[in-house]
N, C-alpha and C positions, 0 to 999 in steps of 0.2 A: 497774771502779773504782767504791767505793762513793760514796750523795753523800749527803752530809751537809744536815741540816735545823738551824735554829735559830728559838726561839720570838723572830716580830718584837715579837710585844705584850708581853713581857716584860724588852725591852732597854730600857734605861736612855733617858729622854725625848729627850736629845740624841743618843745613836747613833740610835736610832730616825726622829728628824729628819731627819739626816744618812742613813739606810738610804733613807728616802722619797725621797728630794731626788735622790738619784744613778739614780733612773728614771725614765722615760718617762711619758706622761699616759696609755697605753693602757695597761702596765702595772699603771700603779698602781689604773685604774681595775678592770681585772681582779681585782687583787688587792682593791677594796674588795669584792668581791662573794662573799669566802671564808665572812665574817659577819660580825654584827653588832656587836661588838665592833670588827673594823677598821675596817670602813667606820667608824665614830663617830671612830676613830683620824686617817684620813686627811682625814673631814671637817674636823675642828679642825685639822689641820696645812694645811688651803688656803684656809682660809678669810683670805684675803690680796688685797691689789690686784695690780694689774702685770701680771694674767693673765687671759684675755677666750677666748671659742668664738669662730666662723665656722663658719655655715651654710647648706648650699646645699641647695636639694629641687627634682631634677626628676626625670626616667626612672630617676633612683638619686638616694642622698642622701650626700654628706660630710659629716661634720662635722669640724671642725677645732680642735684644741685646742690655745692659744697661752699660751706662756710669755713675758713681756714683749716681746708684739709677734712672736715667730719661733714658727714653727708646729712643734712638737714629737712631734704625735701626730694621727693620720686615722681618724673610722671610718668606714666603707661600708655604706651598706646595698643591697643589690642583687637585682634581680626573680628569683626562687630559677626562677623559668617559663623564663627565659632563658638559665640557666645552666646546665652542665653540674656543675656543682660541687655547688651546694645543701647547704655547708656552713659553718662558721664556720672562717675561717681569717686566723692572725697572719703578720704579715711585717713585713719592711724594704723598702717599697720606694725608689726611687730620686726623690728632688727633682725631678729633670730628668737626662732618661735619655738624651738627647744628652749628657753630660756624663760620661758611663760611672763608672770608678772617681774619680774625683774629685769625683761630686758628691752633695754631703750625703745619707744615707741619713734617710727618714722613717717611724717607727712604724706600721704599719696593721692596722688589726683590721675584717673584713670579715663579711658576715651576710648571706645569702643566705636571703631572705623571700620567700612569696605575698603577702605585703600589707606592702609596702613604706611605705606611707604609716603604716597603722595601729601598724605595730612602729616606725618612726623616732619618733613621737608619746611612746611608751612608754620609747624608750630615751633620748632627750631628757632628760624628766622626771627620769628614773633619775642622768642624767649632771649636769643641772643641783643634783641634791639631794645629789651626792656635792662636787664643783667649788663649786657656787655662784658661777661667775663670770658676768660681763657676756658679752653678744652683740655683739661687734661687727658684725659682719654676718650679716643673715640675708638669702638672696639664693630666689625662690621663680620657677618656669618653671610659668605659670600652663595653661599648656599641653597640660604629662603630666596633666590630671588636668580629671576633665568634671566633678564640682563643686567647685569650686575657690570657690565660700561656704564651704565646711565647711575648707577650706585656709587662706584667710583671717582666719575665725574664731579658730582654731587658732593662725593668727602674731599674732594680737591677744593672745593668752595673754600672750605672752612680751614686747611693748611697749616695756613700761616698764622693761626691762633692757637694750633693742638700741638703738646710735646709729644703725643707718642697716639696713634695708628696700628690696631692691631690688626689682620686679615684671618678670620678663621674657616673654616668651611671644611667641605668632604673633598674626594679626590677631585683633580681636574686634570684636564690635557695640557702638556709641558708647552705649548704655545699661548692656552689662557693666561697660565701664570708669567709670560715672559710678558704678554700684555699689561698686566697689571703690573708691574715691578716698572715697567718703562712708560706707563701713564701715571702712576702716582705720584703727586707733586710733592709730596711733603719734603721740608727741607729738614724736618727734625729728626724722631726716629720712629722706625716702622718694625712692625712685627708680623713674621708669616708662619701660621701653622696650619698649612693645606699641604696634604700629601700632593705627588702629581702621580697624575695616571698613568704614564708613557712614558718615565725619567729615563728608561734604556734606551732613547732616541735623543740623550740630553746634549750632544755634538752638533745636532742641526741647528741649533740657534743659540746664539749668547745675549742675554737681554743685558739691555744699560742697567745699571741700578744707581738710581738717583737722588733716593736720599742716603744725608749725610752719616745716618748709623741705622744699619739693618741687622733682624737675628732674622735667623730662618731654621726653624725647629726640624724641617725634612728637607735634610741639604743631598740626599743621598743623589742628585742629578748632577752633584758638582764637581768639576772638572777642572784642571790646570784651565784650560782656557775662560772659565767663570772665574777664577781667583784674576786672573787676568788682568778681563775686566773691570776688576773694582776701583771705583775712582771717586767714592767717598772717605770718609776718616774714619769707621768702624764696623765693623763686621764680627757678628756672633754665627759659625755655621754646625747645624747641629746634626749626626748620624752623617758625619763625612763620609765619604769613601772613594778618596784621592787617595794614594799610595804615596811610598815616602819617596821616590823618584820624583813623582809629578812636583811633591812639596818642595824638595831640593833644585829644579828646575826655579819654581817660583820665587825661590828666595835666591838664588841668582840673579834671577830679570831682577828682583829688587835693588840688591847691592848696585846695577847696573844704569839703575834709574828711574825702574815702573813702576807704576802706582804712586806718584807722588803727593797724594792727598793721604794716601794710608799713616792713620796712628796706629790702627789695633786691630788684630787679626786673631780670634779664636776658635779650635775646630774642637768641638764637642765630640764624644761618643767618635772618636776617633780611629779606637781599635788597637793594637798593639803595634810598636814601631819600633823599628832597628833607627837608633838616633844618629847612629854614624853615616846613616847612609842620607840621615836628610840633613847632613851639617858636613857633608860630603865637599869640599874644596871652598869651603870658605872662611877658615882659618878661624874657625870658633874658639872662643876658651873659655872655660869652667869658670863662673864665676859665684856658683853654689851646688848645693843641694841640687840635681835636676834642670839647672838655669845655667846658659848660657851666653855668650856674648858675641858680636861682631859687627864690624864696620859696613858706610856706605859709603860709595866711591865720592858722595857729597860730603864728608866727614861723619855724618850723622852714624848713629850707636842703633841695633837691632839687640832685644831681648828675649829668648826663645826660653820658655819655660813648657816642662813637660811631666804632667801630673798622671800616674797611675792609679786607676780606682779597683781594687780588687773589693770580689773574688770573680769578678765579672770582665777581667782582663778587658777593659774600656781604658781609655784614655783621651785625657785631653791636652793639649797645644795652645798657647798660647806668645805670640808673637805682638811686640810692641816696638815701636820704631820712635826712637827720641828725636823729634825733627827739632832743630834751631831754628 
């Protein structure tokens, strides 16, 4: 059976539309790559909102390319060393493969590289100058890779397009991570779940932390003087283990004037706490269940809410500051 060809750049601007629209993000990225004329094509036809990447870089790389929020197309890029394939290959694979014939088939174009970092770097670029969409997540396992500065670096590129930056990895030395925390640019927010090696040595250093909302899942390195510190607008710290002295210290320096950028302040897996003693001389009153109230010597309203989670005697803290 013969198969027939038709010129796409020469269809009428609305079929044309309508031809793009009815494929895939892998596809069509394929196809920008025939020349220069379509890519120019496809570029002006996405240059649109609604649609955002996801990006993950560890031992291999995903990237994810979302059409209002649903992930419509995957690329791979994977250690060519590893694999027996060592070649580029498309497919459909399966959503969720417990789900067998029922469940959504996803686009995939796969790329079997020696230098998996170097080519994801290249192809990025390529995809972001065709696309031009947002990052919603770029997610980075600081782990796969022994300089992981030149990684860093690298997600600092892209910044100022990604709402959220996660950092995953295995342990590291409590000087790696103040490195990281005070090179990452992002101004949005950022996520760390890397234990540190050394956090009993967590007095030697207080890193900046520079973006605007940070969680940090292994806060157990932090200290009255990291809360200190903080001179963004939100902070999640989780498996605290600052005492309720230090906290009550803190929320003095506040009333007093520090941290003037702080909205929100939460300590996770906090531990069991004598309340009186961290709401100790600052003329708190009751203004519910658990919750709190109290001034700042700017006028501004602090709200201390304190959740018990039994039977695991955990708790969590939660401090919000009503700036005008």
């Amino acid at each position: 059976m013969a198969v027939e060809t038709f010129p796409i750049l020469r269809l009428p601007s609305i079929a044309r539309e309508n031809f793009l629209k009815s494929l895939d993000p892998v596809r069509v990225f394929l196809l920008s790559q025939l020349s220069r004329k379509m890519k120019r094509a496809i570029k002006a036809e996405y240059k649109k909102t609604g649609q955002e990447l996801s990006v993950t870089v560890d031992y291999f790389t995903c990237i994810s390319v979302c059409f209002s929020g649903t992930t419509t197309g995957d690329f791979f890029v994977h250690d060519a060393r590893r694999s027996i394939l060592q070649k580029v290959r498309l497919e459909d694979r399966l959503a969720d493969p417990e789900g067998g014939r029922f469940s959504p088939r996803i686009p995939t174009f796969r790329f079997y590289k020696c230098d998996i970092l170097g080519h994801t770097k290249q192809f990025l670029a390529e995809l972001m100058d065709v696309f031009s969409f947002p990052i919603a997540k770029f997610y980075i396992d600081i782990s796969s890779y022994e300089n992981y500065q030149s990684v860093i670096q690298w997600v600092n590129t892209y910044c100022p397009i990604t709402q959220l930056i996660r950092i995953d990895g295995r342990e590291i030395d409590f000087e790696d991570y103040c490195w990281i925390l005070e090179n990452l640019e992002s101004p949005n927010n950022v996520e760390f779940d890397v234990p540190i090696h050394n956090y009993e040595h967590r007095e030697c250093g207080v890193p900046t932390f520079r973006a605007g909302k940070i969680k940090i899942l292994h806060g157990e390195f932090v200290r009255l003087c990291h809360l200190q510190s903080l001179n963004g607008m939100e902070y999640n710290i989780g498996k605290a283990t600052i005492n309720d002295e230090e906290l009550n210290e803190f929320l003095r320096d506040l009333v007093a004037g520090a941290n003037p950028n702080l909205k929100k302040l939460t300590l996770e897996e906090y531990g069991r706490t004598v309340i009186d003693d961290v709401l100790k001389d600052l003329g708190a009153r009751n203004i519910g269940e658990n919750q709190w109230s109290f001034g700042l010597e700017n006028g501004n309203e602090v709200v201390l809410s304190y959740c018990v989670s039994d039977p695991e005697s955990k708790s969590s803290i939660d401090i919000i500051i009503n700036r005008n």
